[in-house]
Every structure is written in structure tokens, then in C-alpha cells.
VOGU-3710 file (C-alpha; in Angstrom, 3 decimals, decimal comma):
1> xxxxxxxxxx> 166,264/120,767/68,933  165,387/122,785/72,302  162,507/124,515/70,643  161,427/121,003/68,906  161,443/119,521/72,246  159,674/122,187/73,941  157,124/121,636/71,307  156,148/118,650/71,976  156,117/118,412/75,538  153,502/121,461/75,528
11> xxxxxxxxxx> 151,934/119,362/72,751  151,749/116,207/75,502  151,019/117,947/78,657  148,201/119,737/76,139  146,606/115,971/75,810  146,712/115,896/79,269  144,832/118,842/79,572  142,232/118,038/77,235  141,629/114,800/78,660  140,897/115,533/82,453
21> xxxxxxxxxx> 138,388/118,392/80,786  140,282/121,858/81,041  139,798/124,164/77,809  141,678/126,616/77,323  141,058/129,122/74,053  144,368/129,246/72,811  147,871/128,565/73,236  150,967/129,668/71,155  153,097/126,700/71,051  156,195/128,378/69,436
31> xxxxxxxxxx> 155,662/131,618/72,061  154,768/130,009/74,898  157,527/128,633/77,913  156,807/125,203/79,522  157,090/127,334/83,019  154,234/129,510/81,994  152,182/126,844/80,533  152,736/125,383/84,078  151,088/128,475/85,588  148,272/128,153/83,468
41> xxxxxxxxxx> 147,546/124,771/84,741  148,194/126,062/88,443  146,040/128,975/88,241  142,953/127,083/86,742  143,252/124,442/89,359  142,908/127,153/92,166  139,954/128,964/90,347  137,664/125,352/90,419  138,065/125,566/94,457  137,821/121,875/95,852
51> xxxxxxxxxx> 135,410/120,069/94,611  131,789/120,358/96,001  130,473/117,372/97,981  127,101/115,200/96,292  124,167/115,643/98,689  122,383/113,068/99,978  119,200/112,154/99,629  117,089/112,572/103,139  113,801/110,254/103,082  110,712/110,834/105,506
61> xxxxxxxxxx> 108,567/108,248/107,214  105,440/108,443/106,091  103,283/107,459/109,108  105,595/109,663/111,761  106,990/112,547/109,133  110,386/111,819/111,030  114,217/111,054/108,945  114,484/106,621/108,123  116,603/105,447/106,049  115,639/104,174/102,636
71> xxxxxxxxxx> 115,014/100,503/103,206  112,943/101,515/106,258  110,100/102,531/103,807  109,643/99,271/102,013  109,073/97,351/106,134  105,646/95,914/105,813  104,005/97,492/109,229  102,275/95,294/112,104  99,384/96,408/113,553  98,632/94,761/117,132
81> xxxxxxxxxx> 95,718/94,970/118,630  96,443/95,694/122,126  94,185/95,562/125,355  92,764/98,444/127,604  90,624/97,046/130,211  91,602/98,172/133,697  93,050/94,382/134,445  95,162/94,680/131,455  97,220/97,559/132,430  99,820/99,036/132,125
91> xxxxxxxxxx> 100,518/98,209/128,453  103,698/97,044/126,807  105,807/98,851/123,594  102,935/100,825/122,853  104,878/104,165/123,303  107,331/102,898/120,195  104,294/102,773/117,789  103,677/105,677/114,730  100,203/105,634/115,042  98,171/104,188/117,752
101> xxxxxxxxxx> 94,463/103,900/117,027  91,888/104,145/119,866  88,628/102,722/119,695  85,424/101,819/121,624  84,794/98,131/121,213  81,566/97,215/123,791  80,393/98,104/126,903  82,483/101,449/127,473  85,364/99,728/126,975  88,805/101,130/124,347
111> xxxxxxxxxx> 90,873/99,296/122,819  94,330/100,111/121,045  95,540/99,108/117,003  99,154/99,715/116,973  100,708/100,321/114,222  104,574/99,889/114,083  106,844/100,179/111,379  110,106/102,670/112,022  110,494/100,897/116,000  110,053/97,815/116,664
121> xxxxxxxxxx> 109,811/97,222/120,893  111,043/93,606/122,581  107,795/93,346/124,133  104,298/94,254/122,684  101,160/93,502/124,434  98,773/92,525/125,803  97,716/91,062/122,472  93,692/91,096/122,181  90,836/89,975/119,773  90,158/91,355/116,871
131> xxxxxxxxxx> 86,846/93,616/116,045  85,374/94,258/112,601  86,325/97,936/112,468  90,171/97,163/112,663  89,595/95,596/109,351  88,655/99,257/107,564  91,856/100,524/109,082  94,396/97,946/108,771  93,938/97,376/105,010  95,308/101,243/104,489
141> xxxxxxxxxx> 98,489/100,797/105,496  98,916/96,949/104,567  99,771/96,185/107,526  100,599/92,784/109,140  97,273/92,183/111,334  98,354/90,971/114,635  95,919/89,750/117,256  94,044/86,632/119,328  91,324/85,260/117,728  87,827/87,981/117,951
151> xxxxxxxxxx> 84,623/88,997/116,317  83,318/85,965/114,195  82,101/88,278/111,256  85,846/89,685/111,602  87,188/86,332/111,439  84,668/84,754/108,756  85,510/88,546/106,267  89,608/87,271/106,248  89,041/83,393/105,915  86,669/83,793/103,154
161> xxxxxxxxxx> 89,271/85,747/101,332  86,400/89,166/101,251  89,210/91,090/102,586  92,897/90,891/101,376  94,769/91,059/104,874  97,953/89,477/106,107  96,525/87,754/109,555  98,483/86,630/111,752  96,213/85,178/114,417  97,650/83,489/117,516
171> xxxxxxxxxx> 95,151/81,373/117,623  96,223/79,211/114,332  100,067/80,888/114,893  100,337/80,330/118,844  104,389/79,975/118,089  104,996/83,604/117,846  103,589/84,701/121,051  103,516/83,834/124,771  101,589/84,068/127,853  103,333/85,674/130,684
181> xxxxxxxxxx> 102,606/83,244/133,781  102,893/86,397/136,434  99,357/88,352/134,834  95,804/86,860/135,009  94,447/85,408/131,587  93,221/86,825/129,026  95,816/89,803/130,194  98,581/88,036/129,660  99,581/87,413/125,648  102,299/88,968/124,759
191> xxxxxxxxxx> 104,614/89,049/120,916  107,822/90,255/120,936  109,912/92,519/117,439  111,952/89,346/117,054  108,361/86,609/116,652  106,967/89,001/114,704  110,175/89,620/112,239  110,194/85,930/112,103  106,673/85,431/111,380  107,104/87,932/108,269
201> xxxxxxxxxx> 109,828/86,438/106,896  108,371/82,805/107,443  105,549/84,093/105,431  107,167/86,458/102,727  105,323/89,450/104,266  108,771/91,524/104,924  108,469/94,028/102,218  106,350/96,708/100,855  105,730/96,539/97,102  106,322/100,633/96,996
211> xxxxxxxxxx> 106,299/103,174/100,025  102,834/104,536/101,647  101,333/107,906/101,252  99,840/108,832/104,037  100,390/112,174/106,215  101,701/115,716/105,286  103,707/117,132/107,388  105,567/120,301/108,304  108,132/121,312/111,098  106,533/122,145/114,491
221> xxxxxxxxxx> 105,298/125,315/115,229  108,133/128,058/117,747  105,076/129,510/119,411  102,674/127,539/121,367  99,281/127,658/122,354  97,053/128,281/125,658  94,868/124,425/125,173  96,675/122,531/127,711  93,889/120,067/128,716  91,836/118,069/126,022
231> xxxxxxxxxx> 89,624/115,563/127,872  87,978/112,641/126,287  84,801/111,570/128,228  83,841/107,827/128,027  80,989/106,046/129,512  83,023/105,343/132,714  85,467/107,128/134,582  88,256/104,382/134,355  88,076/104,919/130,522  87,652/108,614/130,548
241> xxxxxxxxxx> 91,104/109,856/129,159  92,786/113,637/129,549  95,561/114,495/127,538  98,028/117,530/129,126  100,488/119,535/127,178  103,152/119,729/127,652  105,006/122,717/126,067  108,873/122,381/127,079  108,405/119,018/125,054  105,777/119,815/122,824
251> xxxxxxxxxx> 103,604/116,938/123,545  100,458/115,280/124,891  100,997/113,296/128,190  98,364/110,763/128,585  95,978/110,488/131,980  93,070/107,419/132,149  90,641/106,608/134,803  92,724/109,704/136,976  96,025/108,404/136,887  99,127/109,080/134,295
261> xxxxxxxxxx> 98,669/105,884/131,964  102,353/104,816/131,719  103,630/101,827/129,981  106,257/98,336/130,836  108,878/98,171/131,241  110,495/101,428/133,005  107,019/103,248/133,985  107,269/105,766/130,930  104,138/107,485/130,037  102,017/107,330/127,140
271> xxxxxxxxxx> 102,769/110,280/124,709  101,893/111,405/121,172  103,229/114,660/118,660  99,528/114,656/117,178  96,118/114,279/118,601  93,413/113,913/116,257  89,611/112,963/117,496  87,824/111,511/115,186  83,878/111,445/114,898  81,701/109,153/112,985
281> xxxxxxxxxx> 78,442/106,101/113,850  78,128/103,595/115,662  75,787/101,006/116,771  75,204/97,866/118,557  74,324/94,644/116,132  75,153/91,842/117,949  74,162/90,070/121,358  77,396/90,461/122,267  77,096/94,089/122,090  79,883/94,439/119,714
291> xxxxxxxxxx> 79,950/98,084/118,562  80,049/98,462/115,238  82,069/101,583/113,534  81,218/103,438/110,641  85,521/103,577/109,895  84,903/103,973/105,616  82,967/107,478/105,040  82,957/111,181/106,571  82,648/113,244/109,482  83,871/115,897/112,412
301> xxxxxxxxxx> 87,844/115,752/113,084  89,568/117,548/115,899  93,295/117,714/115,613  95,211/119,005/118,676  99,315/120,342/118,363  101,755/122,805/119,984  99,229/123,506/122,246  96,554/124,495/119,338  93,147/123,322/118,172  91,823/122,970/114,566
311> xxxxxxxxxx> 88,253/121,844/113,952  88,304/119,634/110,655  86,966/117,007/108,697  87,950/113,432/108,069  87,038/111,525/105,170  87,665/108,182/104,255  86,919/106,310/100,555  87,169/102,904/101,080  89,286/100,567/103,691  92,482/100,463/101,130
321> xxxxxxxxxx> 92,675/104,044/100,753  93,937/106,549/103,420  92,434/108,675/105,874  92,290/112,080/104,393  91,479/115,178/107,159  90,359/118,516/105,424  90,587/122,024/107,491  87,005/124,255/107,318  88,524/126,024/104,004  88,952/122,557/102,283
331> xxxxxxxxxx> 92,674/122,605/102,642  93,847/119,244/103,853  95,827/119,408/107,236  99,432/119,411/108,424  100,960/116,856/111,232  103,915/117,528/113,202  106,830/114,626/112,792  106,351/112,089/115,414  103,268/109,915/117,048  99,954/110,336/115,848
341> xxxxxxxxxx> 97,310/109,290/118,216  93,846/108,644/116,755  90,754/109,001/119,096  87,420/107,718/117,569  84,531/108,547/119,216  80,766/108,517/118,486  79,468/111,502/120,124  81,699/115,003/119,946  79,811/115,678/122,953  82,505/113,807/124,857
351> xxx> 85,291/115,890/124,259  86,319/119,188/125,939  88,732/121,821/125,978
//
């Protein structure tokens, strides 16, 4: 009876075995003692070590290169148009934007896209008009177009449906944004992350159907380079901007008209990872001496990190698809993670370094 017993208890803890996966080649049942069979099980449990921990996927922001989360890559982005003249400075959350376009408008004068989709800042502004060349550059990241009214042909391309944008104009949408009684008109519209959330949900325009592909990047460079000063040199010294590196931080610092250009609230300055300078055409075709901008096609690109300069070229294949920026052997060009800043200008002649 002791042996029969000892059977089958070996013959139940084997079941055991078998289902929680251990193998084992062989056992003698009519040999083997239930304390030995016990030492088996021991000693197999010690040789599989704890067990090893799943590893989590990490995702990337496309437009910065920097760690979001996973729902962070389906937020549709918002790109404000955001003022430069003298009388609207300083500017507000434009320091919390990926990628902040610069661009000359008319008469000497720059003016900012923002485009924000991994920060969103309480107070964004001052909100502008609109000019035809934001058009080529907001369609590639289908972005939420954000801005006051602007360039008829502008206006007349997204009302007749000839481009596919999501406006949001405060002119027909005043409810989202507000004038700030303390600053001189036109200075003085301002949209806030919380309007703006609202307006895309009020409209359906939260989500992206799949994540953009925009940048490559790779980690930042340990040793730096001797190109602390790139200067930018507009047709009047209050829009003439220098750009300082800084190398304990690995940035650009931003300088216009011979001041640091810092931002509201808390006087923090305007800074960016990447600086690329962008060359293309431009001419005047209206009375108004709107500029136009030759945004879809090719030309000279500058980009400027870790205190390094590569010459390059941009190319762009139509206002949906993205802004591609080759090095001199054809290879296309690294970013480091965080702000990209995006000078266009119309004659290289106005940058040094």
C-alpha cells in the first residue's frame, strides 16, 4: 500500500508538473522517493532565476524627437500664427512650441507659425493674420490653422475648399480667443490651450488619423563646436536676429533688434535645440506688398547644432508632404531632440557666421 500510494502521488504532483510547463526526461516512479522528486522541483525552480520583466515600448515625438506617450502622437497639432512687430512684443507660449516657423511677410517685417502639439501653454499670442505661404506649411503636419482673419487669396484658397485645412479663424470663431484690454490693438488677441482644446473637440478635429513622419533624429553630439554667433540680417535692425550658443545647455539663445527676445509671462528667453535657415523666392504681387514665398520646391539649407554648421539642401514636393533637408553627399540630415526653429529667408546673403 505505501509503495501504491507513493505511486500515485508522484503520478499527481507529475500532472502538476506538466501543467505549469516543466519537462523533465524521465522519472522512475517505482525508484524514485517523493523527497527527491521534491528536489527536482526545487532545483529547477532556482535554475529559471525570477522571471524577466516585459519591456516597454518607448515612443518618440515626431516634430521634437523627444519621449510622449502613445496617445500624444495621435493630438491633431495647432499652428498659430503669432505676431513680431516691435509693438507686439514680447510674445506669449511661443517657447512651448516644437517647431516655430519664421517668415518675412511685407515690408521687413517676420512673423511666427507655431506649431504645438506635445505642450500646450495657457496663453498663446499675439494671434495675427494669416499669409498665403502658411498655407504650404500648415497642410504638412495637418495642423489646426489658428489665426485672425489675413491675406484675401489666403482666405478665398480655404473657403473655396482648394485647400483641405482645419481653419479656425477668429474672425468667424471670436469665442475662443480674447483681447487683452492692457496692449494696444491689433497687439492684443490672445487663445489660450484650454479655447483651443475646446475648439477641437467642438469640431471633431482632436485626433490624428495615424502619427506624422517628419524629422530623424539622433542623440546630441558630447563635443561641441567653435560657431557661437549665427546672425540673421533683415532689412531693419529691429528685425535683424542673432542667435548665441550656448554650450553648457546646448542651445541657441535668441537676440532681435539688440536685445535678448524673451517671452510672457516670467521674462524667459526664446530658445531652440535646432536652427535650420532656409533659402528659397520671393516676390512682391500685391499692392499691399504681401511677399509671396516660394514654400513647395528646392533650395540652400543651413542647419546649425552643438555649436556646428552643415550646409544642406531643402526640398519640398508639394504642401501635404514634408520638408525633406539633404546634406552635400545626398544623405538626408539628423536633428537633435527638442525645438526646431525654421528661418526662411530670400537672400543667403543675410546670414553670417
Amino acid at each position: 500500500m505505501d509503495k501504491l500510494w507513493l505511486t500515485l502521488v508522484v503520478i499527481a504532483l507529475g500532472i502538476i508538473v506538466a501543467i505549469t510547463g516543466l519537462k523533465y526526461n524521465f522519472i522512475n516512479l517505482n525508484n524514485l522517493s517523493l523527497e527527491s522528486f521534491i528536489n527536482i522541483l526545487e532545483k529547477d525552480n532556482t535554475e529559471k532565476g525570477p522571471p524577466v520583466e516585459e519591456k516597454k515600448p518607448i515612443f518618440y515625438s515626431p516634430l521634437t524627437g523627444e519621449e510622449v506617450t502613445y496617445d500624444l502622437l495621435y493630438i491633431t497639432p495647432l499652428a498659430v500664427v503669432i505676431d513680431n512687430q516691435v509693438s507686439a512684443r514680447p510674445p506669449s507660449g511661443i517657447n512651448r512650441a516644437d517647431i516655430i516657423y519664421e517668415v518675412p511677410i511685407e515690408g521687413g517685417i517676420t512673423r511666427f507659425l507655431a506649431i504645438f502639439q506635445s505642450q500646450l501653454p495657457e496663453k498663446i499670442g499675439p494671434v495675427r493674420s494669416l499669409r498665403l505661404a502658411f498655407l504650404d506649411i500648415v497642410n504638412e503636419y495637418s495642423a489646426v490653422l489658428v489665426h485672425c482673419g489675413g491675406d484675401s487669396r489666403a482666405l478665398k484658397k480655404i473657403s473655396s475648399g482648394a485647400v483641405k485645412i482645419k481653419d479656425l479663424d477668429e474672425m468667424k470663431s471670436g469665442g475662443y480667443f480674447w483681447r487683452d484690454r492692457n496692449l494696444i490693438p491689433p497687439y492684443n488677441l490672445f487663445t489660450s490651450s484650454g479655447n483651443l482644446q475646446k475648439a477641437k473637440k467642438d469640431r471633431d478635429w482632436e485626433n490624428l488619423s495615424e502619427p506624422l513622419k517628419l524629422f530623424n533624429f539622433t542623440p546630441p553630439a558630447e563635443e561641441k563646436g567653435i560657431i557661437f554667433k549665427v546672425e540673421i540680417k533683415n532689412s531693419t535692425y529691429a528685425y535683424s536676429v542673432q542667435w548665441t550658443f550656448n554650450p553648457e545647455k546646448n542651445l541657441y539663445e535668441r537676440n532681435q533688434g539688440g536685445s535678448l527676445h524673451t517671452e510672457n509671462p516670467g521674462n524667459e528667453v526664446l530658445t531652440t535645440q535646432n536652427l535650420l535657415v532656409l533659402t528659397t523666392r520671393g516676390a512682391i504681387t500685391t499692392k499691399l506688398g504681401h511677399l509671396d514665398l516660394d514654400i513647395v520646391g528646392e533650395g540652400k539649407a543651413y542647419l546649425f547644432k552643438n555649436g556646428n554648421s552643415l550646409e544642406a539642401s531643402w526640398i519640398k514636393k508639394s504642401p501635404s508632404t514634408r520638408l525633406e533637408i539633404y546634406d552635400l553627399e545626398g544623405k538626408e540630415i539628423t536633428l537633435n531632440p527638442g525645438r526646431i526653429w525654421i528661418t526662411i529667408i530670400t537672400d543667403s546673403k543675410k546670414l553670417a557666421y
